[in-house]
N, C-alpha and C positions, 0 to 999 in steps of 0.2 A: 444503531440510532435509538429505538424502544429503549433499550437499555439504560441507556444514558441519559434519555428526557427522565428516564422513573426516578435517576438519581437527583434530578434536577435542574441538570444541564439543559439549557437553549441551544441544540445543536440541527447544525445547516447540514447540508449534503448539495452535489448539484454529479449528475449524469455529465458525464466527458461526452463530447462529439461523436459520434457515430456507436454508443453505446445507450443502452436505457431510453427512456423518453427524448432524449437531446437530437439534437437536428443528422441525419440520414447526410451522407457527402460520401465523395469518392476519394479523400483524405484518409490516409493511414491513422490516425489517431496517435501518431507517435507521443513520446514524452513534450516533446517540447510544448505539441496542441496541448496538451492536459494542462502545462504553466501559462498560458497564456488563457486556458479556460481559468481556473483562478484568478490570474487577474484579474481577468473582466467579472465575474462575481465578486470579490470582495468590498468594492464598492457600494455593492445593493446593500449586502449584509451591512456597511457600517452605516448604511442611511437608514435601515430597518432600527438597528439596536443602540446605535449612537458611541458604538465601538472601535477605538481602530487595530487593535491588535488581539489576538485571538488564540485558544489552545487548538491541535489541528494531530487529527489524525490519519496515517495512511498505511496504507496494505501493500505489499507487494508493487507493482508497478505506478501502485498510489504512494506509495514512501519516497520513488524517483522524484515522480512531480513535485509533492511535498517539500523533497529537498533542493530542489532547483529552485523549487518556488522560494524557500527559506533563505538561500542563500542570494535572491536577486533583491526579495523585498523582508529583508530582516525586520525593523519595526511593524512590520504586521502579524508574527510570528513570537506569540507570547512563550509558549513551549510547545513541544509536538513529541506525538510517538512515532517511530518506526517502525512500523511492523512487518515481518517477512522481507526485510530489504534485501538488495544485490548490489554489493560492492563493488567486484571485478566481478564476480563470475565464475573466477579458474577454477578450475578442478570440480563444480558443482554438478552434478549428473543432470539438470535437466537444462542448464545454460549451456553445457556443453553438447546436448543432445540439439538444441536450437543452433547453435552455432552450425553444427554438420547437415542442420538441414536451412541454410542460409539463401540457398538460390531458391529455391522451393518458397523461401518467405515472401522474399524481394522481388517477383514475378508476380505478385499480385498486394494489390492492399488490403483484402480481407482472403480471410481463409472458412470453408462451410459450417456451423454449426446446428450439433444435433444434441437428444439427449444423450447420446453415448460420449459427449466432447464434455458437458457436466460431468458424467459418470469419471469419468477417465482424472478429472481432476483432482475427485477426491480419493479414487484409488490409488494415484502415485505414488503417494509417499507413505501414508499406513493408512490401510482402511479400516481398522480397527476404530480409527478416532472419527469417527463419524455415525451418526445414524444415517444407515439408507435412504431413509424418508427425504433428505436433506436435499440432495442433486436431486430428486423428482423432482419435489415442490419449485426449485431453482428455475430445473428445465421446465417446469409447465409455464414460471412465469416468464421467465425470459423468452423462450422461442413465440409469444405471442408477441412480442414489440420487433425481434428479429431473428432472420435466423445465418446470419454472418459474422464475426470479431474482427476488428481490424487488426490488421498486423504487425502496427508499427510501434507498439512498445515491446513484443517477443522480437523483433529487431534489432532495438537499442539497446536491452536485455545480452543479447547474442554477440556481435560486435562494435557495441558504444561505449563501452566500461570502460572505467567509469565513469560517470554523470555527473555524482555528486561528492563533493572535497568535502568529507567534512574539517578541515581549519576551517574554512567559511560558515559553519554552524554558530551562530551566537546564541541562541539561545538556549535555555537547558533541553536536554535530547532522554527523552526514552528508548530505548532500542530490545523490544519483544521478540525473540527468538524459539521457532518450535523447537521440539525434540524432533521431527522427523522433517525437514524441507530441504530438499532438493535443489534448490533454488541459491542459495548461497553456503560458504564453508564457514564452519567456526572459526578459522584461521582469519579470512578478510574482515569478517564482521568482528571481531577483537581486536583486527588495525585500525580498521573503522574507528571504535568507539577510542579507543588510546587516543588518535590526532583530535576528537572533541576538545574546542578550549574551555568550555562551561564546563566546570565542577562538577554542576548540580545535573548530576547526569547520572544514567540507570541502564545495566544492560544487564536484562531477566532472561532464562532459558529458563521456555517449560515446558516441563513433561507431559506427556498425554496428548499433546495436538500435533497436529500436522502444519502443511501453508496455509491454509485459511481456518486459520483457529479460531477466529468469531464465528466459526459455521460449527464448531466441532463440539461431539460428547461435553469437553473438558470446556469448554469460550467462558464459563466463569472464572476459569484461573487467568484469565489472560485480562477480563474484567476488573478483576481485584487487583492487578498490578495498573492496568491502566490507570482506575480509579484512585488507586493512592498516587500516582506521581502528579495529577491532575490538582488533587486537593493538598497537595503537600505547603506546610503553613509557611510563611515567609520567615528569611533566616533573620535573626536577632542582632541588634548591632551593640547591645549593651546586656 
């Protein structure tokens, strides 16, 4: 977000349900609550800025919502990034590690969090692409608001796949891909971007990051592609 206000950008955020500052329930926080948290924000924001359609981007279980959200309410959705998405899932070693531990999920709506559940996160897939300092700072701030995750998007993640069609994408689509995430295969996230029917579409693999590359060493390369498909100038018709 810092990032992006220094470029210029007027950008919103809002905490999903039972994460961050947002309302504490006994709700899984699945995909679906995140589209319907959306909804009910984008409202505010167009009465705040006098906008009704908007650039939007999402992370990992934030790109689900994102695109459920995108394909429900298309005219609110000027372009969006993808980042860290999960298509199917198959073959991906940590959807498939969620899958085998599916009863384990679904026996409860949240599962404990500690700083070693931070730690863990960023060590999965290369620890290399990280400063250490990083999951401290996370765990020190987050386990003060909670110390629980709800379960219900590693669920949808596990046996929901997939959530989002992209044919139903209208608008132009970025789709940000680490070098090292676990979380989805080269193979679906290039079926993926193929069925897009907007042209104006982008699908970046970069090096040097992991699943949460805005956290990582490298989150300025992943900046600059964001940033240029954001400001890319409108096409010429003469």
């Amino acid at each position: 977000m810092d990032e992006f206000a220094r470029y210029g950008f007027d950008v919103w955020t809002l905490d999903h349900e039972n994460y961050g500052r947002s309302s504490q329930t006994d709700s899984n926080s699945d995909v679906r609550s995140g589209v319907e948290d959306l909804k009910a924000a984008m409202p505010i924001v167009t009465r705040v800025t006098g906008q009704k359609a908007f650039m939007f981007y999402g992370q990992s279980s934030g790109a689900l919502r994102l695109g459920v959200f995108a394909m429900e309410e298309p005219d609110r959705v000027e372009r969006m990034v993808l980042d860290a998405i999960t298509y199917t899932g198959e073959g991906a070693p940590e959807i498939m590690r969620r899958r085998a531990n599916i009863a384990a999920l679904e026996a409860s709506s949240f599962r404990p969090t500690s700083q070693a559940s931070f730690d863990a996160i960023f060590a999965r897939d290369d620890p290399s692409t990280v400063d250490p300092k990083v999951p401290k700072a996370l765990g020190d701030y987050e386990l003060k608001l909670t110390n629980r995750t709800p379960n219900g998007t590693y669920i949808d993640m596990a046996i929901h796949m997939p959530m989002v069609d992209p044919k139903r994408l209208q608008c132009p689509v970025c789709m940000t891909r680490a070098e090292h995430d676990g979380n989805a295969t080269d193979a679906e996230l290039l079926d993926f971007f193929s069925q897009l029917p907007n042209k104006d579409k982008q699908f970046c693999e970069i090096k040097g990051v992991a699943h949460i590359a805005v956290l990582g060493i490298n989150r300025h390369r992943i900046w600059h592609a964001m940033h240029a498909f954001f400001t890319m100038p409108p096409q010429r018709s003469a």
